[in-house]
C-alpha positions as CSV (number, residue, x, y, z in Angstrom):
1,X,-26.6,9.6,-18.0
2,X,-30.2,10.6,-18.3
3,X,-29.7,13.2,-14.9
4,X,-29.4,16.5,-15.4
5,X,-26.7,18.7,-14.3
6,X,-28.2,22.4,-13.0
7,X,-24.8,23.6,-11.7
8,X,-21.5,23.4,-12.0
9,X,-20.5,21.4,-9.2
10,X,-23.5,18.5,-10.9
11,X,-21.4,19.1,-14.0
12,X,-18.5,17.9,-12.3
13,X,-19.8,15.3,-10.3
14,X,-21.1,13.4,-13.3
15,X,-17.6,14.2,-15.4
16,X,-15.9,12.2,-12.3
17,X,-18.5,9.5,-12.4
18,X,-17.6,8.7,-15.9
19,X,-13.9,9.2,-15.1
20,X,-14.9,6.2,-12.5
21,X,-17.0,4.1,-14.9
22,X,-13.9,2.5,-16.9
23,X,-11.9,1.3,-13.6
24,X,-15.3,-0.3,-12.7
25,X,-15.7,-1.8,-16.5
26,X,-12.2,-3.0,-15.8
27,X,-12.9,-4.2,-12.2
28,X,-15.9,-6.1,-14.0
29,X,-14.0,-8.0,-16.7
30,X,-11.4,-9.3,-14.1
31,X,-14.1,-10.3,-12.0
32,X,-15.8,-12.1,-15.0
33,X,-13.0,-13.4,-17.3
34,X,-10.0,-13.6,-14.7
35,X,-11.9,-15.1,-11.8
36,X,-14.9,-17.4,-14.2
37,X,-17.7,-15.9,-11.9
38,X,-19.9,-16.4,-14.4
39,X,-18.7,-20.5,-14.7
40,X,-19.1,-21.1,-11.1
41,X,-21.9,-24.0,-10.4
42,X,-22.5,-23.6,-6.4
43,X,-25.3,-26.0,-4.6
44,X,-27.0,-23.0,-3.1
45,X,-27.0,-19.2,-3.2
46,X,-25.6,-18.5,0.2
47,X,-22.6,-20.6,-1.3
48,X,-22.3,-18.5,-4.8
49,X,-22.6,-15.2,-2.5
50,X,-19.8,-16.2,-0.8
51,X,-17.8,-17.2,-3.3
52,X,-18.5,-14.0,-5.2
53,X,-17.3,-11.9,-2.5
54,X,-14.1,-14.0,-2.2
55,X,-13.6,-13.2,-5.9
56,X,-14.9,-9.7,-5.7
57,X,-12.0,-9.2,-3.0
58,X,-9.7,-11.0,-5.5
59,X,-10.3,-8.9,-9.1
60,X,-9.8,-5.6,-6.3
61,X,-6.6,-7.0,-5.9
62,X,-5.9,-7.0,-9.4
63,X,-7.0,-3.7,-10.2
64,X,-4.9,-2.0,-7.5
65,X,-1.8,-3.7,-8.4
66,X,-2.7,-2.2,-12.2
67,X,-3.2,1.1,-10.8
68,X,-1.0,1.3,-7.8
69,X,2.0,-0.1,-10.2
70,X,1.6,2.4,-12.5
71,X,1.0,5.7,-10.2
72,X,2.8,4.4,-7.5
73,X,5.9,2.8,-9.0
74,X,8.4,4.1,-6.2
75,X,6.1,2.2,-3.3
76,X,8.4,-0.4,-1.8
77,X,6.7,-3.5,-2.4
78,X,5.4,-4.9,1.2
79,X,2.9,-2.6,1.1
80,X,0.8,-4.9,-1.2
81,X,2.6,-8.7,-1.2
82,X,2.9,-10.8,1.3
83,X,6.7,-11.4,2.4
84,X,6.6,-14.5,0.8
85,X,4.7,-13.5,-2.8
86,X,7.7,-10.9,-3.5
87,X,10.3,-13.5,-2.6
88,X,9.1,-16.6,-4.4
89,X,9.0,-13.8,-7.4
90,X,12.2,-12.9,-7.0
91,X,13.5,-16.0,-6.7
92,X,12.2,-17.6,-9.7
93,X,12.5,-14.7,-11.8
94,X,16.1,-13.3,-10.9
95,X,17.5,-17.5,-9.5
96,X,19.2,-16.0,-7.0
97,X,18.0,-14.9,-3.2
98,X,16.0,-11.8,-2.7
99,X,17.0,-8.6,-1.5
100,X,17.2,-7.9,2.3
101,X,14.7,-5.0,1.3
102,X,11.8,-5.1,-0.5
103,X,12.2,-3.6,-4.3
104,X,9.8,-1.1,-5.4
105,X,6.0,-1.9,-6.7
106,X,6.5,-1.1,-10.2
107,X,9.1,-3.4,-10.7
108,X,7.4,-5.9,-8.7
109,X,4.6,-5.5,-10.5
110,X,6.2,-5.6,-13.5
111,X,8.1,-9.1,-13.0
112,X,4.8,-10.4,-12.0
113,X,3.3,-9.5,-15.0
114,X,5.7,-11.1,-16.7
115,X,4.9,-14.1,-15.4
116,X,1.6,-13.9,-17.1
117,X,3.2,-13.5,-20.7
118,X,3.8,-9.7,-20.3
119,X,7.1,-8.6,-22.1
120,X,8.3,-5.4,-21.3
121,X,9.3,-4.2,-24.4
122,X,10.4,-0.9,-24.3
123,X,7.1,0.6,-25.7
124,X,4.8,-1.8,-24.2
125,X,3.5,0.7,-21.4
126,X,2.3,-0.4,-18.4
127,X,1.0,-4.5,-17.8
128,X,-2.7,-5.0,-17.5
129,X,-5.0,-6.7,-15.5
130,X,-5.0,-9.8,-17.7
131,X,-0.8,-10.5,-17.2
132,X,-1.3,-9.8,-13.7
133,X,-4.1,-12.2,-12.7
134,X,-2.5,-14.4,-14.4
135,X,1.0,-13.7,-13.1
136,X,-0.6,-13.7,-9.7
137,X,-1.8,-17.5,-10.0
138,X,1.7,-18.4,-10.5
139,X,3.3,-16.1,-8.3
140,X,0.7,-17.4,-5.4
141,X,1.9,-21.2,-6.3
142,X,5.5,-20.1,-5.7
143,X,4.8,-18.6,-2.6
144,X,3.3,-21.6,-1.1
145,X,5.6,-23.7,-1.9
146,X,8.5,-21.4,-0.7
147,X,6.6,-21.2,2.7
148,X,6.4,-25.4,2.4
149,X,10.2,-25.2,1.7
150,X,10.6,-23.0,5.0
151,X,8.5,-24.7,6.7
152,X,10.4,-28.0,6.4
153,X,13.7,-26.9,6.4
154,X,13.0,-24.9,9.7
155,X,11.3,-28.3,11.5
156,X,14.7,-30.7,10.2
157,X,17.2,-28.3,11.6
């Protein structure tokens, strides 16, 4: 930074600023790489604003689930997926039903990842944004189609 810090409490302001600047680096690339903003080819600008928000929303996502699965393992995991997101995981992960109670956010986070070609290994550390987003995609594909499967099997009966 090119600000100067007169006091302590600038000092630390500034030290927490940088402490900031690499989740917003990493909130960045998702938004760029995971979510193609840079690829989208809207008629108009209101259009591309709108769509940027929409993705903006969707690489916050992403970066919570990275942090919020890693400081927050213990969470249960309705607090961020939908009823149907943790199920559909579950469900295609484990082939069997899911739990009558939601399992906790690290692990969920964790299968998820998996789903984006994160291994697990027992040295790996925690998934990154890149397994989750990409996890995600899938994980949203199974969820609709376990709502679909719901949904029809509900409407026969």
């Amino acid at each position: 930074t090119n600000r100067t810090a007169e006091t302590l409490e600038d000092i630390v302001q500034l030290i927490d600023w940088y402490r900031r600047r690499w989740l917003i680096e990493i909130l960045f690339r998702i938004w760029k790489s995971g979510c193609k903003i840079e690829s989208l080819q809207l008629g108009s600008m209101e259009r591309l604003e709108r769509a940027l928000v929409i993705y903006l929303i969707i690489a916050w996502r992403i970066l919570s689930l990275v942090t919020w699965g890693r400081d927050c393992p213990d969470l249960p995991c309705d607090v961020v997926f939908d009823i149907e997101e943790w199920q559909a995981a579950w469900i295609v992960a484990h082939r069997s039903p899911p739990p009558d109670a939601p399992p906790p956010l690290g692990q969920m986070v964790r299968l998820i990842a998996g789903f984006g070609g994160f291994l697990g290994r027992k040295h790996d550390g925690h998934p990154g944004p890149k397994a989750i987003w990409e996890g995600m995609q899938k994980v949203r594909a199974f969820a609709i189609a376990l709502e679909a499967g719901r949904a029809a099997y509900f409407n026969d009966g």
